[in-house]
LUMTORLUM-539488 format. One record per residue: residue number from 1; residue in one letter; x, y, z of N, C-alpha, C in turn. Coordinates in nm, 2 decimals, always signed. Last residue first. Layout:
REM residues N
- NUM / A / X / Y / Z / X / Y / Z / X / Y / Z
...
//
This chain:
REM residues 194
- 194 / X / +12.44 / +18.64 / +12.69 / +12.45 / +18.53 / +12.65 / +12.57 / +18.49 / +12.64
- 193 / X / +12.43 / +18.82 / +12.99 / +12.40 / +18.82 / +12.89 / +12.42 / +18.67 / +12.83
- 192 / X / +12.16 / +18.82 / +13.29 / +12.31 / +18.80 / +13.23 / +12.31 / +18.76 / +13.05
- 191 / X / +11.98 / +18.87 / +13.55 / +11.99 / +18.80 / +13.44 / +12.18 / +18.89 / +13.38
- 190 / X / +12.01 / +18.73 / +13.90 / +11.98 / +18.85 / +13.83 / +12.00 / +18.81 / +13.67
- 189 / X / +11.97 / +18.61 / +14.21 / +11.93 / +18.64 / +14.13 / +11.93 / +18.76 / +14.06
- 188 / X / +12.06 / +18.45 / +14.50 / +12.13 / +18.58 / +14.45 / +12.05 / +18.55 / +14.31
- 187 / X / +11.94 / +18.38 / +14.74 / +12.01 / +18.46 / +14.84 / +12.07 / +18.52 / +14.63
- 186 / X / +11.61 / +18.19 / +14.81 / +11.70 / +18.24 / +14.72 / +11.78 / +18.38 / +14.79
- 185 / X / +11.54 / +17.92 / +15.00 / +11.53 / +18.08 / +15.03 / +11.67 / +18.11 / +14.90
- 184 / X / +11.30 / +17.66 / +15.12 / +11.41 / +17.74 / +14.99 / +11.42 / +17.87 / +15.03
- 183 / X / +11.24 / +17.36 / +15.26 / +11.22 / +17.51 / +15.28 / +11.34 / +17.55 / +15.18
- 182 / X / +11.01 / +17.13 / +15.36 / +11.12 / +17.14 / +15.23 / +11.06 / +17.35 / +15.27
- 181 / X / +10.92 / +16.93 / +15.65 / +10.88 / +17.03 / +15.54 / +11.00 / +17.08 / +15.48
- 180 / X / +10.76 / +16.66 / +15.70 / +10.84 / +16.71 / +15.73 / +10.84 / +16.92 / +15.66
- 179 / X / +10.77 / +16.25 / +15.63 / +10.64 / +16.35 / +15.64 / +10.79 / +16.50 / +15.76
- 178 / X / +10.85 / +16.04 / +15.41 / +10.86 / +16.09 / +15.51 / +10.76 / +16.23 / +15.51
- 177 / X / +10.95 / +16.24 / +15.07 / +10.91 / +16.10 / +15.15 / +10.93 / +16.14 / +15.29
- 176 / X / +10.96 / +16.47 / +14.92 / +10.95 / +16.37 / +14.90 / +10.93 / +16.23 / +14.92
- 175 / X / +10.72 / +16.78 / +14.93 / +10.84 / +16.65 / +15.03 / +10.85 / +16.52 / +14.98
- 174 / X / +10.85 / +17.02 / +14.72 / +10.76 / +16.93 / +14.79 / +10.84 / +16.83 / +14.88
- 173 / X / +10.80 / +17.35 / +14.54 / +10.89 / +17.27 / +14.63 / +10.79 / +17.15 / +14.67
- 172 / X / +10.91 / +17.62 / +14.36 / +10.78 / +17.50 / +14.37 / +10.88 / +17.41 / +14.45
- 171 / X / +10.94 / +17.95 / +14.24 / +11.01 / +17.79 / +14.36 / +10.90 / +17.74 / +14.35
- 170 / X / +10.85 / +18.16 / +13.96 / +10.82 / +18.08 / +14.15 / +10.90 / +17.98 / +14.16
- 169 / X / +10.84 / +18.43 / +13.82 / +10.94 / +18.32 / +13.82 / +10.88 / +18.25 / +14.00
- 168 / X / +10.70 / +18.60 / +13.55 / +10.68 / +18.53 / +13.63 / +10.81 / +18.45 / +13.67
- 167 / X / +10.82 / +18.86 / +13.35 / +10.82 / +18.73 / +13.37 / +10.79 / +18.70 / +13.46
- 166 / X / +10.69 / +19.17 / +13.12 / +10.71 / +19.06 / +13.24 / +10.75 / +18.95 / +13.26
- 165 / X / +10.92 / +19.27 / +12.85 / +10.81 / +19.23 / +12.94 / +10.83 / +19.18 / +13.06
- 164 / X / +11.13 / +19.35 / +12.75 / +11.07 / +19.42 / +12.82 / +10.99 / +19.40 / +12.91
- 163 / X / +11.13 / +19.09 / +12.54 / +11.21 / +19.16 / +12.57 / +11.12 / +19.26 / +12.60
- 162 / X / +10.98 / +18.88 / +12.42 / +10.93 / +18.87 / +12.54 / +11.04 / +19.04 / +12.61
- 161 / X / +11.06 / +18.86 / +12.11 / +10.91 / +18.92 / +12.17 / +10.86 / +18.95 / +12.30
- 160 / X / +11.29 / +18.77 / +12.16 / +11.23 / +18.92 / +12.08 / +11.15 / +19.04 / +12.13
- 159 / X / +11.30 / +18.53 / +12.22 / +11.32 / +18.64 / +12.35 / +11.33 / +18.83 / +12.28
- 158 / X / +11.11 / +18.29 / +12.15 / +11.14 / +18.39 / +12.11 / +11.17 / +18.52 / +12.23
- 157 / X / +11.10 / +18.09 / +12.38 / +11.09 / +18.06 / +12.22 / +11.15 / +18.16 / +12.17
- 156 / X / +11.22 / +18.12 / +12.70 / +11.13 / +18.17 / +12.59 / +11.13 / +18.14 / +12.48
- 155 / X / +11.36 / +18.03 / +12.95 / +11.28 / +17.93 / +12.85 / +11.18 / +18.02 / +12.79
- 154 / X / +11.67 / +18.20 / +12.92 / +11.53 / +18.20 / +12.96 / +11.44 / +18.12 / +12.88
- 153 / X / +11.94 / +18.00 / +12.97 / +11.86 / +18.10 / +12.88 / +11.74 / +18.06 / +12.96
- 152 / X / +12.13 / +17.98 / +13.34 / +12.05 / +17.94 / +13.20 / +12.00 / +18.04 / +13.09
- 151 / X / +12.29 / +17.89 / +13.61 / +12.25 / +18.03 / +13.52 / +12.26 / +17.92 / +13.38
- 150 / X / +12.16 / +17.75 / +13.92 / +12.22 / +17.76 / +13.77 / +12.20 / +17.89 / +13.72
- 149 / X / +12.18 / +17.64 / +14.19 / +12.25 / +17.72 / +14.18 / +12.29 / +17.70 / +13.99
- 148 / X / +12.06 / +17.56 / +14.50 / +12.02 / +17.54 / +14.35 / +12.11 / +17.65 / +14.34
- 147 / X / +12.22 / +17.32 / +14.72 / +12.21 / +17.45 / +14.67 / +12.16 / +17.43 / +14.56
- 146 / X / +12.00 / +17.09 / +14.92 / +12.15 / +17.10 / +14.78 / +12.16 / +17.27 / +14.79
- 145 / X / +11.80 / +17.02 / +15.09 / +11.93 / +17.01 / +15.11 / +12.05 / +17.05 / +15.01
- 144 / X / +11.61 / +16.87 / +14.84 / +11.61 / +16.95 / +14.96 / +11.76 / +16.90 / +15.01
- 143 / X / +11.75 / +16.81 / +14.52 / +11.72 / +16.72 / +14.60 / +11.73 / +16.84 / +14.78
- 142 / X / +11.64 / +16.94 / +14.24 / +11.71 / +16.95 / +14.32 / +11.69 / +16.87 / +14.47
- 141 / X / +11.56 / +16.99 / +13.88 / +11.50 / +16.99 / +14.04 / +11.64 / +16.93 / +14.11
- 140 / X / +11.77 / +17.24 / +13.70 / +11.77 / +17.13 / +13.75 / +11.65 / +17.11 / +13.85
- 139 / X / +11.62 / +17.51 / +13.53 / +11.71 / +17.46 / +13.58 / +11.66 / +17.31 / +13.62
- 138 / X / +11.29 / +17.58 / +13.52 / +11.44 / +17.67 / +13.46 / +11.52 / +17.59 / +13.56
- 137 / X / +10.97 / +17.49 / +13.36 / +11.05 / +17.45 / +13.45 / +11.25 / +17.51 / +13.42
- 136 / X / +10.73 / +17.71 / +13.29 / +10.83 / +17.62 / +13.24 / +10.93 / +17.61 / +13.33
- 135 / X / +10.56 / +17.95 / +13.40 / +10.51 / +17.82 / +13.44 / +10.63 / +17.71 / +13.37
- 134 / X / +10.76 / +18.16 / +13.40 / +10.64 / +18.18 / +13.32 / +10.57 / +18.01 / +13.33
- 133 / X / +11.01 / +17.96 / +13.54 / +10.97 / +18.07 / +13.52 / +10.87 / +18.07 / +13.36
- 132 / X / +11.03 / +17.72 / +13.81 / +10.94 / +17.75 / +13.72 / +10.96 / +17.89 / +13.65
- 131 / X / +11.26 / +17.54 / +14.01 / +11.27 / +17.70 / +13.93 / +11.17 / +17.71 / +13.86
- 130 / X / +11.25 / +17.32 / +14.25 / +11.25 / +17.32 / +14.11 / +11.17 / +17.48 / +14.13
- 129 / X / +11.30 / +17.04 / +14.52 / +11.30 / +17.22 / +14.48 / +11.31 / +17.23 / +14.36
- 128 / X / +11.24 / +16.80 / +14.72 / +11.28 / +16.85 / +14.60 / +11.19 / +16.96 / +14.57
- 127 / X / +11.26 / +16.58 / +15.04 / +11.23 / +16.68 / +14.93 / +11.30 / +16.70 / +14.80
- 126 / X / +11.26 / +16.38 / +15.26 / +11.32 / +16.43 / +15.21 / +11.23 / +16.49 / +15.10
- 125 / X / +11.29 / +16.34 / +15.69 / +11.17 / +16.34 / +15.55 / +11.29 / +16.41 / +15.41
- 124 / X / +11.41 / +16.36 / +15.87 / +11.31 / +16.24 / +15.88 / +11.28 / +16.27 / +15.74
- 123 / X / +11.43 / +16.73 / +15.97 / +11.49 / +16.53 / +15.96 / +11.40 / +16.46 / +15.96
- 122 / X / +11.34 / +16.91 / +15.68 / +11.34 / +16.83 / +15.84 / +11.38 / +16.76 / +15.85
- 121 / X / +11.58 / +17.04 / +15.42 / +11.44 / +17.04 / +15.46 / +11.44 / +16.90 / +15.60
- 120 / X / +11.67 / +17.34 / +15.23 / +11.67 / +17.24 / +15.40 / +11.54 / +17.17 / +15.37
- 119 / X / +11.86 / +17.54 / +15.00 / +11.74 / +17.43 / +15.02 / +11.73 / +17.36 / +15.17
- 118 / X / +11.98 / +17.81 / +14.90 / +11.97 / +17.73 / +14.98 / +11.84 / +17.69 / +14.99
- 117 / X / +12.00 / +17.97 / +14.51 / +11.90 / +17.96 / +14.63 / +11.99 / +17.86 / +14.73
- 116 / X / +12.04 / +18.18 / +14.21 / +12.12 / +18.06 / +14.34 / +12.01 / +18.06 / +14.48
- 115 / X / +12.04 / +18.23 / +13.91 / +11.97 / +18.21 / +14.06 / +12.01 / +18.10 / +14.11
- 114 / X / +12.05 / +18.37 / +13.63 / +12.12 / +18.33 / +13.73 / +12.05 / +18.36 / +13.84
- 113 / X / +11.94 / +18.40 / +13.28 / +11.93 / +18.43 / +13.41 / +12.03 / +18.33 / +13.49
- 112 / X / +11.97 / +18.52 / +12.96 / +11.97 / +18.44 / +13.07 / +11.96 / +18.53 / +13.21
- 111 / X / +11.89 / +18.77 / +12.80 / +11.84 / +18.65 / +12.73 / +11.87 / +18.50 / +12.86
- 110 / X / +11.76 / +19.09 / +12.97 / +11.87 / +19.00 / +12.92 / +11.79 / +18.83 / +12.92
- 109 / X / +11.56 / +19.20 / +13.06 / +11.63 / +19.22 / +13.00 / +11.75 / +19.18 / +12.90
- 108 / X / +11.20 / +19.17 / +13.17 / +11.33 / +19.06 / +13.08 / +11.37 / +19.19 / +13.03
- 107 / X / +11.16 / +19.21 / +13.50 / +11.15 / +19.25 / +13.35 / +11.24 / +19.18 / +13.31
- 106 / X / +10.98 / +19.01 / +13.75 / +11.06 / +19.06 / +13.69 / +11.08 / +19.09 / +13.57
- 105 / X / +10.78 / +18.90 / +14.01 / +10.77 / +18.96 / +13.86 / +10.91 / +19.01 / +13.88
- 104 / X / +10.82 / +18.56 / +14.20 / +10.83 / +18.72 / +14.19 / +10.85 / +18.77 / +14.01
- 103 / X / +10.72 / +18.33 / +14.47 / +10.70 / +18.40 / +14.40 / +10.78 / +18.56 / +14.36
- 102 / X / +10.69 / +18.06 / +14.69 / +10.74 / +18.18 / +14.65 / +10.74 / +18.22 / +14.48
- 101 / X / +10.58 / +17.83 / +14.62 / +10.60 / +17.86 / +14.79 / +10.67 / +18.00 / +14.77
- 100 / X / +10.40 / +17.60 / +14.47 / +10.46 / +17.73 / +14.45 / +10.49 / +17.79 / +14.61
- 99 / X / +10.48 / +17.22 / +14.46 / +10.36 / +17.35 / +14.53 / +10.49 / +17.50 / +14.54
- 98 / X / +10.41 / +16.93 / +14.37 / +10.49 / +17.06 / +14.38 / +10.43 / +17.16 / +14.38
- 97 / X / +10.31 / +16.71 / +14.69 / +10.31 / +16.74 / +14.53 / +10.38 / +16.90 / +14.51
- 96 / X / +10.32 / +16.71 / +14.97 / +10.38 / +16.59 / +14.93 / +10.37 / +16.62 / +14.67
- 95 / X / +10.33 / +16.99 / +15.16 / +10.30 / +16.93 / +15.03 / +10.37 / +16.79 / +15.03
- 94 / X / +10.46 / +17.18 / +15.29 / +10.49 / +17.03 / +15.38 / +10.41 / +16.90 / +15.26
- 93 / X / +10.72 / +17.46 / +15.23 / +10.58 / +17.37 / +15.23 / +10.54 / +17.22 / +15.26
- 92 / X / +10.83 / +17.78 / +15.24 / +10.85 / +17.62 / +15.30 / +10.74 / +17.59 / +15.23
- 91 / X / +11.06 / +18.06 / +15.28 / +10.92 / +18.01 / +15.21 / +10.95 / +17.83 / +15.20
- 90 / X / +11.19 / +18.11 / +15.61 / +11.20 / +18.12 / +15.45 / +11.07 / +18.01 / +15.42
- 89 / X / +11.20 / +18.11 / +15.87 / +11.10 / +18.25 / +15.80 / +11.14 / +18.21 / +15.62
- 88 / X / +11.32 / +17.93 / +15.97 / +11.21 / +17.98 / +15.99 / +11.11 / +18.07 / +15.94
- 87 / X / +11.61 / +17.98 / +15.93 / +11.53 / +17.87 / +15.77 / +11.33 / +17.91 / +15.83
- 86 / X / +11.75 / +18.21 / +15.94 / +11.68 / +18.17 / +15.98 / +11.53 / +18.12 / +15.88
- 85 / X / +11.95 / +18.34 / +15.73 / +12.02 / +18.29 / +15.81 / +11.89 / +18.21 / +15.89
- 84 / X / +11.83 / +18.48 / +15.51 / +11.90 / +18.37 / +15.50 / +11.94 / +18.29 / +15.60
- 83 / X / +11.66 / +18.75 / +15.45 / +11.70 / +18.71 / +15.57 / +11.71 / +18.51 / +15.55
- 82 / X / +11.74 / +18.92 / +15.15 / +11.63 / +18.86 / +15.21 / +11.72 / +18.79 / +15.35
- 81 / X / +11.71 / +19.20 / +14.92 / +11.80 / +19.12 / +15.03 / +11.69 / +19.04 / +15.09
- 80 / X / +11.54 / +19.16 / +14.62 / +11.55 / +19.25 / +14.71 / +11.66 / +19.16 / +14.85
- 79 / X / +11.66 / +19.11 / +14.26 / +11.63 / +19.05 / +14.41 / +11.64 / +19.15 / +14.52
- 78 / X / +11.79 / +19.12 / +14.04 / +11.62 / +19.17 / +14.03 / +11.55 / +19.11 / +14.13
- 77 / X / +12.04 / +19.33 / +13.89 / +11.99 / +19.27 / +14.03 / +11.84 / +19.25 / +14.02
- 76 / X / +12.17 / +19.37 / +13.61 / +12.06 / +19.43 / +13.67 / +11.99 / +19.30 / +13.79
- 75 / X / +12.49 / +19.38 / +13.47 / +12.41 / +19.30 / +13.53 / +12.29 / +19.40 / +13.60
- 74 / X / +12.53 / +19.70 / +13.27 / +12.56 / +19.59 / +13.35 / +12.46 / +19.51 / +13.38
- 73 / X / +12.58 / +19.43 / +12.99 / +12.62 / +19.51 / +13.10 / +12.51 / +19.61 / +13.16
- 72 / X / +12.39 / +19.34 / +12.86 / +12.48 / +19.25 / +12.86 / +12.56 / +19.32 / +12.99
- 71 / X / +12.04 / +19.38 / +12.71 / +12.17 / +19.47 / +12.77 / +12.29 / +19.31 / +12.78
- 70 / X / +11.92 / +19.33 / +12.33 / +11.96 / +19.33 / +12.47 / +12.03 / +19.39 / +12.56
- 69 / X / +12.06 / +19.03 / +12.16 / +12.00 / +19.15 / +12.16 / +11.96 / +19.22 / +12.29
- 68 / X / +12.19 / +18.80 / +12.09 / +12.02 / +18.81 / +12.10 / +11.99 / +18.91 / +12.15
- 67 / X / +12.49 / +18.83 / +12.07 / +12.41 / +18.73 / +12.05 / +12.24 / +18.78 / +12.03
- 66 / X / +12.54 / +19.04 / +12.18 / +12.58 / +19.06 / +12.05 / +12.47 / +18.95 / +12.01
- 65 / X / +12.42 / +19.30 / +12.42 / +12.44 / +19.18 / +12.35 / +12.41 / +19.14 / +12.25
- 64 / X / +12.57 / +19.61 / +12.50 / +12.46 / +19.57 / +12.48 / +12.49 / +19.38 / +12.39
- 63 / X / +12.69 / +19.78 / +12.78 / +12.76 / +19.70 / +12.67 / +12.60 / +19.63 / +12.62
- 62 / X / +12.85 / +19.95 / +13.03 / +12.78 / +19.96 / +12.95 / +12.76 / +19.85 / +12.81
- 61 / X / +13.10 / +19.96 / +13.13 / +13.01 / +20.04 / +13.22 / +12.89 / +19.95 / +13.12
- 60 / X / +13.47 / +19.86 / +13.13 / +13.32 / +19.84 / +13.05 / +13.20 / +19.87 / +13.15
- 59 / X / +13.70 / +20.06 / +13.22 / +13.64 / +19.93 / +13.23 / +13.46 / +19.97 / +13.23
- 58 / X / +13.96 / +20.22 / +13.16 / +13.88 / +20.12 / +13.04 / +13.83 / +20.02 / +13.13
- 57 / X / +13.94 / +20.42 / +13.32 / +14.03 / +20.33 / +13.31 / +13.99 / +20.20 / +13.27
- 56 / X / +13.73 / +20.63 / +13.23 / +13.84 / +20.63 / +13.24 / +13.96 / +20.56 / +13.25
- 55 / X / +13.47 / +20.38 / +13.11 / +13.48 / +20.46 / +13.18 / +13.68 / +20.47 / +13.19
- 54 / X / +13.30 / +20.29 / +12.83 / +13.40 / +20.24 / +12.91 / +13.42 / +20.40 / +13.00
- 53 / X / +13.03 / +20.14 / +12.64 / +13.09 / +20.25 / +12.69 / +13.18 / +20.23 / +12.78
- 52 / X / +12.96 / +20.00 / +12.31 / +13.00 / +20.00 / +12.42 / +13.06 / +20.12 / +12.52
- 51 / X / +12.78 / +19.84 / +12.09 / +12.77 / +19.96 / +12.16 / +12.87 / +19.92 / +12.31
- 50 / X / +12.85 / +19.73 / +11.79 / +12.88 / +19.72 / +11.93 / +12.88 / +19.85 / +11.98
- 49 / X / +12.65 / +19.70 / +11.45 / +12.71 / +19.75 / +11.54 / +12.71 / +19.70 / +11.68
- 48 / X / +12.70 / +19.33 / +11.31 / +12.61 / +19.45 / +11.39 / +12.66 / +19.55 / +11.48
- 47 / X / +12.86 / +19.24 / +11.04 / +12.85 / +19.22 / +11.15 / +12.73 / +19.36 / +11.21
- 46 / X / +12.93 / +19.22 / +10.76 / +12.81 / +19.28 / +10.79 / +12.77 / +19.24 / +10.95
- 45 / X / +13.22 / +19.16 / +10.79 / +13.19 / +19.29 / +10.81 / +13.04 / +19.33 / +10.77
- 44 / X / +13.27 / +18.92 / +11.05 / +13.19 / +18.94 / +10.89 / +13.21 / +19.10 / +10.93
- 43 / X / +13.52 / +18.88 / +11.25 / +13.38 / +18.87 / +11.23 / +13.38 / +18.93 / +11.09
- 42 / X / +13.78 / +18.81 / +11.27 / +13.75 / +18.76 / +11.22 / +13.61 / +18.73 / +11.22
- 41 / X / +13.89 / +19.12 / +11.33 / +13.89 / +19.07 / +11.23 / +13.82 / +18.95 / +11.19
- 40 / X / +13.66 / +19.41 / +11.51 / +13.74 / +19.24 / +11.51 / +13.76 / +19.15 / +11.37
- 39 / X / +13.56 / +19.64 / +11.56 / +13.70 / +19.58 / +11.48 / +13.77 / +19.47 / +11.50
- 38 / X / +13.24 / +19.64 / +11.54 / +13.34 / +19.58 / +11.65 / +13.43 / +19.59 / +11.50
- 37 / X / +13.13 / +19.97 / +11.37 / +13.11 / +19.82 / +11.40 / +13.25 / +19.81 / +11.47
- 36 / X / +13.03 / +20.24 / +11.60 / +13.08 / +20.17 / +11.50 / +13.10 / +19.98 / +11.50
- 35 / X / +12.78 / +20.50 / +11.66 / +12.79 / +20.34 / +11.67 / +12.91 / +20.31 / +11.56
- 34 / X / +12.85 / +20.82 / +11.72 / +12.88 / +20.74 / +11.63 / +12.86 / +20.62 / +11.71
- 33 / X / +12.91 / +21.04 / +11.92 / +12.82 / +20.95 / +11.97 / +12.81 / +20.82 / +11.83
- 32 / X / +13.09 / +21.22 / +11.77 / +13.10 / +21.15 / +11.93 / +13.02 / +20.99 / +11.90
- 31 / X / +13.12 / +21.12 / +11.44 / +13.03 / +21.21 / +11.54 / +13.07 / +21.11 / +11.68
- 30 / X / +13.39 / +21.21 / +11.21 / +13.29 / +21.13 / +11.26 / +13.26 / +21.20 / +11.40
- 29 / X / +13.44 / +21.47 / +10.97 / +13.48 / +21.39 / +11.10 / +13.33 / +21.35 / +11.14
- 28 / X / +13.26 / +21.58 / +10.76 / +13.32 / +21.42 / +10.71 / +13.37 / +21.40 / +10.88
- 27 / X / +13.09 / +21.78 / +10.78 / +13.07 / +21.65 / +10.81 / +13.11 / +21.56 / +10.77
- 26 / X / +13.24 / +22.00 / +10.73 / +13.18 / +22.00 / +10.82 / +13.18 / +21.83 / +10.89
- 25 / X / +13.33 / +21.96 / +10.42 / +13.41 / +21.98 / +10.54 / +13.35 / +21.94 / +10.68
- 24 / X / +13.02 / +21.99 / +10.37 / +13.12 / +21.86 / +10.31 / +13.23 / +21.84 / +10.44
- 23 / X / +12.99 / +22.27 / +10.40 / +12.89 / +22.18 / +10.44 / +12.93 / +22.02 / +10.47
- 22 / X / +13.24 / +22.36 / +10.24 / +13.21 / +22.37 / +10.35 / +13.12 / +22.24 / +10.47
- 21 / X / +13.12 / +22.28 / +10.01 / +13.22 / +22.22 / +10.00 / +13.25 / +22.27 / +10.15
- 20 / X / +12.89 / +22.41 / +9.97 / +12.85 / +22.29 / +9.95 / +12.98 / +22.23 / +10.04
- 19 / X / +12.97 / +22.68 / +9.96 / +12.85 / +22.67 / +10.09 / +12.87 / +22.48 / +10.09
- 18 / X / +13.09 / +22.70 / +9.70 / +13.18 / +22.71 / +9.82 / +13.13 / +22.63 / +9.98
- 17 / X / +12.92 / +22.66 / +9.55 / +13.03 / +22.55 / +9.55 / +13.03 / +22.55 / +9.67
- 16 / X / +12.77 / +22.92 / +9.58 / +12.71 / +22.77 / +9.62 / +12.80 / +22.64 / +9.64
- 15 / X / +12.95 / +23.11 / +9.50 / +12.92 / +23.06 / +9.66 / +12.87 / +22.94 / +9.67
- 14 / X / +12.93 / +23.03 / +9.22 / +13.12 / +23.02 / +9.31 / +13.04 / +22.98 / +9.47
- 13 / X / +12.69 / +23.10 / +9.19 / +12.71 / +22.97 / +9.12 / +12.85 / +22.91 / +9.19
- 12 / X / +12.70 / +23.38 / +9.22 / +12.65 / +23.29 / +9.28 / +12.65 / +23.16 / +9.23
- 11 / X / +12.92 / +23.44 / +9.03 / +12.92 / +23.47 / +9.15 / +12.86 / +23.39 / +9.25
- 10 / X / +12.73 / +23.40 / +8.80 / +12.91 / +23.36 / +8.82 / +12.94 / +23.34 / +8.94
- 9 / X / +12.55 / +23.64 / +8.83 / +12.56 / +23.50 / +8.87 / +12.69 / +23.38 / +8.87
- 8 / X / +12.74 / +23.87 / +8.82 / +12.70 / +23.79 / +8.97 / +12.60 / +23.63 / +8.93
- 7 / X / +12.84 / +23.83 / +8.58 / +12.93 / +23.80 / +8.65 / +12.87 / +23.75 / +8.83
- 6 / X / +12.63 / +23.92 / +8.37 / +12.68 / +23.74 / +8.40 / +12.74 / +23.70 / +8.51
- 5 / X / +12.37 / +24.13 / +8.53 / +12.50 / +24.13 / +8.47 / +12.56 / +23.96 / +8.49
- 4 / X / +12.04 / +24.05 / +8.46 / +12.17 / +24.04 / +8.55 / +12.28 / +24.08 / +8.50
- 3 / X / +11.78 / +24.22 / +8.34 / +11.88 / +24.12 / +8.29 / +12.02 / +24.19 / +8.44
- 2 / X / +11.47 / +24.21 / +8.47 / +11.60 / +24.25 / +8.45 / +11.70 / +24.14 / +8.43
- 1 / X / +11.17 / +24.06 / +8.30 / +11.28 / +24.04 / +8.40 / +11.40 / +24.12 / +8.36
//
């Protein structure tokens, strides 16, 4: 092997500093897109990053949930418009036991839901309306005639595991005395964070 003269490697031993201490430079400002944790003082500082995005006049576009994981913004509608105004066409049944009269899949995004429905049912006879989602009963039964109107968690054990998936959600409705028929028509459902 030829012998180097000392000084370039001197030389290269100065660039490598230099390449290092550059490199260094480079990356100590923090990155656009950085997650940092919430600066709230009286959370733990092994708290979990907060993702959030805000649009020009700081209002929240975007936000993921702290509680159980998840979206949290925005709300995701998971109802098509439906015709409310003529109880004729809304899903009924004349059942005396609880019977599915509507039906719909939706993705789990979020760890609660909100659904509001109108209830009627004939003169002479009375009813009750109840929420089933994945066959477990979600909210209050309800006496035909009431508004249903709760937001709840989703009766999942683990909403870990159900995150993405499908959920079943049906009205079950019946008449409760008197002979007649119990009619439901949901007007607003969508999920929500915790």
């Amino acid at each position: 092997m030829a012998l180097l003269p000392e000084d370039i490697i001197d030389r290269l031993i100065q660039m490598e500093r230099r390449i290092q201490a550059l490199s260094t430079a480079v990356n100590t400002r923090p990155l656009i897109n950085e997650i940092r944790p919430d600066p709230d003082p009286d959370k733990p500082q092994s708290a979990k990053p907060v993702l959030r995005i805000f649009d020009a006049y700081n209002h929240e576009l975007f936000a993921d949930d702290m509680a159980t994981g998840g979206l949290a913004r925005p709300w995701l509608q998971l109802m098509p418009p439906v015709d409310h105004l003529k109880e004729a066409k809304w899903p009924s049944t004349t059942s005396t036991s609880f019977t599915a009269i509507a039906q719909s899949f939706n993705p789990v995004w979020q760890p609660r839901m909100r659904l509001a429905m109108y209830t009627k049912v004939s003169s002479g006879a009375t009813g009750q309306v109840q929420v089933m989602v994945d066959g477990v009963q979600f909210g209050p039964t309800v006496a035909a005639g009431q508004t249903f109107d709760h937001t709840g968690l989703l009766p999942f054990a683990d909403f870990g595991t159900k995150f993405g998936k499908v959920m079943t959600v049906e009205i079950h409705a019946r008449i409760a005395s008197g002979t007649g028929t119990v009619y439901a028509q949901p007007v607003s459902m969508y999920g929500t964070q915790t």
